[in-house]
MOPAC internal coordinates of N, CA, C and O (Angstrom, degrees):
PM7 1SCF
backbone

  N    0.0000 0     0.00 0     0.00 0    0    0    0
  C    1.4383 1     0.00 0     0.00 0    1    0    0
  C    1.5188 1   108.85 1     0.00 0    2    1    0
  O    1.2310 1   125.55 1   -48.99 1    3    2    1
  N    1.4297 1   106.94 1   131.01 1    3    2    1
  C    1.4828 1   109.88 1   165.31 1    5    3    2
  C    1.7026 1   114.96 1  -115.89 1    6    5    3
  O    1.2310 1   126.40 1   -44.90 1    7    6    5
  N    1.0751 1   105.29 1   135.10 1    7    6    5
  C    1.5262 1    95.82 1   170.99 1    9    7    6
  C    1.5116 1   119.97 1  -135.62 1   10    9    7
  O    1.2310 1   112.53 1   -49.91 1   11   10    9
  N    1.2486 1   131.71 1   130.09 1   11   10    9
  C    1.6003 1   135.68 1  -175.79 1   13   11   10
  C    1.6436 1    87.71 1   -95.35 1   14   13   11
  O    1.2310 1   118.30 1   -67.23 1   15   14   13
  N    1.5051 1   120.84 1   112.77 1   15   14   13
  C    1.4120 1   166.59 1   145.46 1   17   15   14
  C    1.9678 1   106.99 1   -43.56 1   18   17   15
  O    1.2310 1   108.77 1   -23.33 1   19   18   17
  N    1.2961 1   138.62 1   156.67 1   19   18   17
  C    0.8392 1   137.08 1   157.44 1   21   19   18
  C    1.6928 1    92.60 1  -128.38 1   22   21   19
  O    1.2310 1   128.45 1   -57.12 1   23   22   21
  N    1.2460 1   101.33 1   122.88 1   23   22   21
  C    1.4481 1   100.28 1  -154.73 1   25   23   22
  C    1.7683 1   102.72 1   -86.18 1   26   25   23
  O    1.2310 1   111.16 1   171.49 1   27   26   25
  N    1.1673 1   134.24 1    -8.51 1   27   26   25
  C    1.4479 1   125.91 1   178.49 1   29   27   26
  C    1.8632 1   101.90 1   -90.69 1   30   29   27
  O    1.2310 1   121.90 1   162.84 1   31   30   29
  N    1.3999 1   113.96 1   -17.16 1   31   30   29
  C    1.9757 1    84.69 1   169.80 1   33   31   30
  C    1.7459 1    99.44 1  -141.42 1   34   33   31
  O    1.2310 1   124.54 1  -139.93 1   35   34   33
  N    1.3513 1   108.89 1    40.07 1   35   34   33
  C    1.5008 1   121.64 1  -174.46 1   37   35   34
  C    1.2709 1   121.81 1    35.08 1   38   37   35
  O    1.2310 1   129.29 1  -151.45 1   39   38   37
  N    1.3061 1    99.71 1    28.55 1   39   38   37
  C    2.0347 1    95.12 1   173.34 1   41   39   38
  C    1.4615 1   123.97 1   -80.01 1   42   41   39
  O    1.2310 1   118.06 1   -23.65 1   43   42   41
  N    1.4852 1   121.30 1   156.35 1   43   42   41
  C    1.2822 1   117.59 1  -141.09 1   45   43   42
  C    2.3205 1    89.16 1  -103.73 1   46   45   43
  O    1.2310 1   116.62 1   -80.34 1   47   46   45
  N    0.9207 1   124.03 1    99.66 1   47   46   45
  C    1.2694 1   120.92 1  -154.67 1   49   47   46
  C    1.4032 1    90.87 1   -79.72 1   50   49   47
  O    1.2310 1   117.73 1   120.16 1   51   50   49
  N    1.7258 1   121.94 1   -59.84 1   51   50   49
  C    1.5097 1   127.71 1   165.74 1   53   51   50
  C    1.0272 1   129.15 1  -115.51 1   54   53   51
  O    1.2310 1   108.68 1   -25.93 1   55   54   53
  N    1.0288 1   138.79 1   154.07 1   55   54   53
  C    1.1567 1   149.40 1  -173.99 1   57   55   54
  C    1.8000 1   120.72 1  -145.09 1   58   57   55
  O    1.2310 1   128.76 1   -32.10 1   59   58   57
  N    1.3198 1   100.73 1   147.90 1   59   58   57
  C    1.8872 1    95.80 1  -160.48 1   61   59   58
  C    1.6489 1    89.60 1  -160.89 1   62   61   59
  O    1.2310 1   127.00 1   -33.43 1   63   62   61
  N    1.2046 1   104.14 1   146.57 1   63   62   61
  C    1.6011 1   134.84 1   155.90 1   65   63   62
  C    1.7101 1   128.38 1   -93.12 1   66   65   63
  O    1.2310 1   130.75 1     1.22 1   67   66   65
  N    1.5549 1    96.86 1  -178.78 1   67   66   65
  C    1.5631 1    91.01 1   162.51 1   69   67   66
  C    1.3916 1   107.36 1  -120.31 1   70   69   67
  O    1.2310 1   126.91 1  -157.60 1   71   70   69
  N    1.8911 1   104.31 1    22.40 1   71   70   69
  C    2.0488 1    83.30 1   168.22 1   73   71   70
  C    1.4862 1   102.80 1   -81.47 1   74   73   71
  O    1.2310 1   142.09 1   -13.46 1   75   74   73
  N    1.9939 1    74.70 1   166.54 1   75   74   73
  C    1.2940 1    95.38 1  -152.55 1   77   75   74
  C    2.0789 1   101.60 1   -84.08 1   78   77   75
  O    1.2310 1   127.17 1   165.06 1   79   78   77
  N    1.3666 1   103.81 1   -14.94 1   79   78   77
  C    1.7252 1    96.76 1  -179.11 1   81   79   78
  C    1.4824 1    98.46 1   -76.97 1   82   81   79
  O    1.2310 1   123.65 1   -28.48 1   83   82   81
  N    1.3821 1   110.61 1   151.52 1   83   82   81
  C    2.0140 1   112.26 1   155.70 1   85   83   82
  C    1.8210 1    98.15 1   -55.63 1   86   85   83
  O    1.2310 1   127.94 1   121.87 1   87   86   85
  N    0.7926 1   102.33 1   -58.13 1   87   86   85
  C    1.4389 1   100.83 1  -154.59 1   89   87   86
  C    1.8885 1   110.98 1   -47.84 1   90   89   87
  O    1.2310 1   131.28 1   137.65 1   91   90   89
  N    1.4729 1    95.83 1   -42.35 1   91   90   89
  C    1.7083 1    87.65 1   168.11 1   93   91   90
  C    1.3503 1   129.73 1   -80.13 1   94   93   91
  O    1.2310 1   124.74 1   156.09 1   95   94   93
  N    1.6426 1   108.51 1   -23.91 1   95   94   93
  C    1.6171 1    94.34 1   149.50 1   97   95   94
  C    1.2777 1   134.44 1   -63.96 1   98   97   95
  O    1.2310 1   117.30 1   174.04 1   99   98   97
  N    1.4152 1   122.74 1    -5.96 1   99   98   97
  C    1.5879 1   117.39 1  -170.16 1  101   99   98
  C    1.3849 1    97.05 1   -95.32 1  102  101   99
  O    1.2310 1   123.47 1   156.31 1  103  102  101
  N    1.7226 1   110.96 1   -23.69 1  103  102  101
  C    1.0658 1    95.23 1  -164.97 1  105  103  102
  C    1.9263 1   106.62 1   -74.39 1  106  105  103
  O    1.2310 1   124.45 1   132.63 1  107  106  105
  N    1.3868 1   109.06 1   -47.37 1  107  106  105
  C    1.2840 1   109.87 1   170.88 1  109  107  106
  C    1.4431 1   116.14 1   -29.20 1  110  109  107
  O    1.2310 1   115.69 1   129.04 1  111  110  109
  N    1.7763 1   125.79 1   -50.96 1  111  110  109
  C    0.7440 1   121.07 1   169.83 1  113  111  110
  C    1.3601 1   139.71 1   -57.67 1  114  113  111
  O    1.2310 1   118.89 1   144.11 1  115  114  113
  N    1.4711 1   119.73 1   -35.89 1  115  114  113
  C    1.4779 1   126.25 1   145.39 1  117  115  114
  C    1.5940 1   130.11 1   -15.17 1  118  117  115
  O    1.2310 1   135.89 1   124.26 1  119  118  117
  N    1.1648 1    86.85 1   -55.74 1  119  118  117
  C    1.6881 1   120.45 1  -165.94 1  121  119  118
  C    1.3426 1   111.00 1   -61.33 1  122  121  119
  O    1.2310 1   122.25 1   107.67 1  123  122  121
  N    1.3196 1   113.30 1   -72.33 1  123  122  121
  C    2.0091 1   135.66 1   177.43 1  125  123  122
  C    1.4734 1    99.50 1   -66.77 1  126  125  123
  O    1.2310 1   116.30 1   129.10 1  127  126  125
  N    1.4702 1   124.64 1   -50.90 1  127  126  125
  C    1.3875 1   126.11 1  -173.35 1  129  127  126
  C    1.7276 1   112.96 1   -24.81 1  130  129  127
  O    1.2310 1   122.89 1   -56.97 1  131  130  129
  N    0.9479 1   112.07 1   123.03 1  131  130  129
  C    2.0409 1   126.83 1   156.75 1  133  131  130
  C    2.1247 1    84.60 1    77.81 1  134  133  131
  O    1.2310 1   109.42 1  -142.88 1  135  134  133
  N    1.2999 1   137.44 1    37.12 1  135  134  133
  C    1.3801 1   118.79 1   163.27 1  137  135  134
  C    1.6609 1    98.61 1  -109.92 1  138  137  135
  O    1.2310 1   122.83 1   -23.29 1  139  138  137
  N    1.3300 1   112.19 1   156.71 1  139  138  137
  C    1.6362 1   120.85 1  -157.23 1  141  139  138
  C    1.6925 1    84.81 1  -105.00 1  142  141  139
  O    1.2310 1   121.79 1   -68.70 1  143  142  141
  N    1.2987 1   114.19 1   111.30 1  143  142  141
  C    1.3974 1   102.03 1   130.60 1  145  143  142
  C    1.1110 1   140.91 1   -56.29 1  146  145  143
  O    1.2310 1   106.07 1  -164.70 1  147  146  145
  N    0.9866 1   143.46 1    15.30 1  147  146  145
  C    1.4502 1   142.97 1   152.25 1  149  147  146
  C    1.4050 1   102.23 1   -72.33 1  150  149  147
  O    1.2310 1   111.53 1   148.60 1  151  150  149
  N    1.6079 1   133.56 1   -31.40 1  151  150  149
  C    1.1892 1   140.61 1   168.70 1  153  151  150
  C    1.5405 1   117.08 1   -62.30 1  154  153  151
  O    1.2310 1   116.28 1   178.37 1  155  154  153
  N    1.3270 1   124.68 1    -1.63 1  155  154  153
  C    1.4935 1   142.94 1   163.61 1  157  155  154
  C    2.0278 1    85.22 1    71.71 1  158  157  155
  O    1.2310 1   125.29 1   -21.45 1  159  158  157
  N    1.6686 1   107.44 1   158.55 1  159  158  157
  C    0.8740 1   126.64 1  -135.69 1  161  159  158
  C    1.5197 1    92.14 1  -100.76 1  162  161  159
  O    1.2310 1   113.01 1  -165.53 1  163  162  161
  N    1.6531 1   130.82 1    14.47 1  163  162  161
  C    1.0343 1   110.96 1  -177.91 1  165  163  162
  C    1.8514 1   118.58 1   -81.97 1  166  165  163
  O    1.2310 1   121.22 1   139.30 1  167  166  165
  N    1.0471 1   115.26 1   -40.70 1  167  166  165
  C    1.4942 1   111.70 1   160.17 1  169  167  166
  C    1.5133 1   122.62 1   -29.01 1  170  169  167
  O    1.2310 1   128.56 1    97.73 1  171  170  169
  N    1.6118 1   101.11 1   -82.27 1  171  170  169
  C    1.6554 1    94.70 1   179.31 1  173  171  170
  C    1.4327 1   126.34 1   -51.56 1  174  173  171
  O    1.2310 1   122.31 1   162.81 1  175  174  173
  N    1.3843 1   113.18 1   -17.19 1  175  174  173
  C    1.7645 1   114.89 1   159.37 1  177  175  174
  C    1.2053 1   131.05 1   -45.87 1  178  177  175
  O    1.2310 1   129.57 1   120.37 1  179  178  177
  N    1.6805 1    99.16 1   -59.63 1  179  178  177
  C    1.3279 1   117.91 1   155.33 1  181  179  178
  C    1.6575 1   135.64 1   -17.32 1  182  181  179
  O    1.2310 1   146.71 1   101.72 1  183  182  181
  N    1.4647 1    65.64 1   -78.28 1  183  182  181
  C    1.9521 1    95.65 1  -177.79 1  185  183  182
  C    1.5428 1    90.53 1   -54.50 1  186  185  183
  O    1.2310 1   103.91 1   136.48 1  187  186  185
  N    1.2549 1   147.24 1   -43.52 1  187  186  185
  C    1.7315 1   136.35 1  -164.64 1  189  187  186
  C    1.2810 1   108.60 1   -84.30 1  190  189  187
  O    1.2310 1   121.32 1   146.44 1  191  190  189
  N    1.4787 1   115.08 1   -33.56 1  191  190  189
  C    1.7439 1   134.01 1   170.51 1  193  191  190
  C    1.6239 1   107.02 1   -46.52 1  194  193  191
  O    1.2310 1   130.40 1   116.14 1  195  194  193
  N    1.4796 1    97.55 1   -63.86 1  195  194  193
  C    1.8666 1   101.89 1  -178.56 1  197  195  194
  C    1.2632 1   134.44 1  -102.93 1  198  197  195
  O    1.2310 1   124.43 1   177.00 1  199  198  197
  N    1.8479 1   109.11 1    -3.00 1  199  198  197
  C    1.5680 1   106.75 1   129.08 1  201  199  198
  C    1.3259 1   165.75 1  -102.07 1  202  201  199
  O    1.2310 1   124.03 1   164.19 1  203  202  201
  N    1.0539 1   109.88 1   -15.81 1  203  202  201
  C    1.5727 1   152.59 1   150.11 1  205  203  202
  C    1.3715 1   104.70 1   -40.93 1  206  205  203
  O    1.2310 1   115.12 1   -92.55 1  207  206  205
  N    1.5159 1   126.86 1    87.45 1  207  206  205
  C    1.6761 1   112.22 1   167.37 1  209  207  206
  C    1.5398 1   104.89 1  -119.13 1  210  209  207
  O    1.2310 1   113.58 1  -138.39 1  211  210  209
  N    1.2433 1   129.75 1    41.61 1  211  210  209
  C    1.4352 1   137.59 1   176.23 1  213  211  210
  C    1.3420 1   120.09 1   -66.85 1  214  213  211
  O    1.2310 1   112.15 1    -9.10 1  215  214  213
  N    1.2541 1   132.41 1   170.90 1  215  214  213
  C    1.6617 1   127.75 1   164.70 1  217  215  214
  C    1.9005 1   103.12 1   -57.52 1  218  217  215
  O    1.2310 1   122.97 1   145.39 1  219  218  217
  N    1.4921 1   111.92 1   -34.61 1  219  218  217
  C    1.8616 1    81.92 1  -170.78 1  221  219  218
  C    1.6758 1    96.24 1  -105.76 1  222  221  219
  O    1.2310 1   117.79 1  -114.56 1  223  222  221
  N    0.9363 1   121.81 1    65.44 1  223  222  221
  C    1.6897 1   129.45 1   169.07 1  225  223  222
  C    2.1110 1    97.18 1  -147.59 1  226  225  223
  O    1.2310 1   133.29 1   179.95 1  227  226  225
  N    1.5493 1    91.93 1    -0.05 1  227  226  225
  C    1.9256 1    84.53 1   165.24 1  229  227  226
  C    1.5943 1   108.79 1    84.45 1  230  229  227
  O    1.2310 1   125.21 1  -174.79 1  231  230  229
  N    1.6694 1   107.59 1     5.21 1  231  230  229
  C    1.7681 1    86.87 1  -175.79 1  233  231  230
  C    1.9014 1    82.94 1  -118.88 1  234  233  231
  O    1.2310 1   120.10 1   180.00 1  235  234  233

């Protein structure tokens, strides 16, 4: 996971993987896009836990 941060209210501006389709990186990106880390990282975990059912999320 990569993510470009806006570092004064920790929002997640981009976000990117290493799958290999566009489409499942955008989707990742969808997902994490505009949540504040400052809100600590258990949400967007979540959100990849119960949408994400690809070969590299383990299902």
């Amino acid at each position: 996971m990569i993510a470009e941060v806006d570092k004064k209210y920790g929002l997640i501006v981009i976000a990117s993987c290493t799958l290999a389709k566009a489409h499942g990186r955008e989707f990742v990106h969808q997902l994490l896009k505009g949540h504040s880390l400052l809100d600590g990282i258990e949400e967007p975990v979540e959100k990849l836990k119960n949408h994400y059912l690809g070969k590299a999320g383990g299902h």
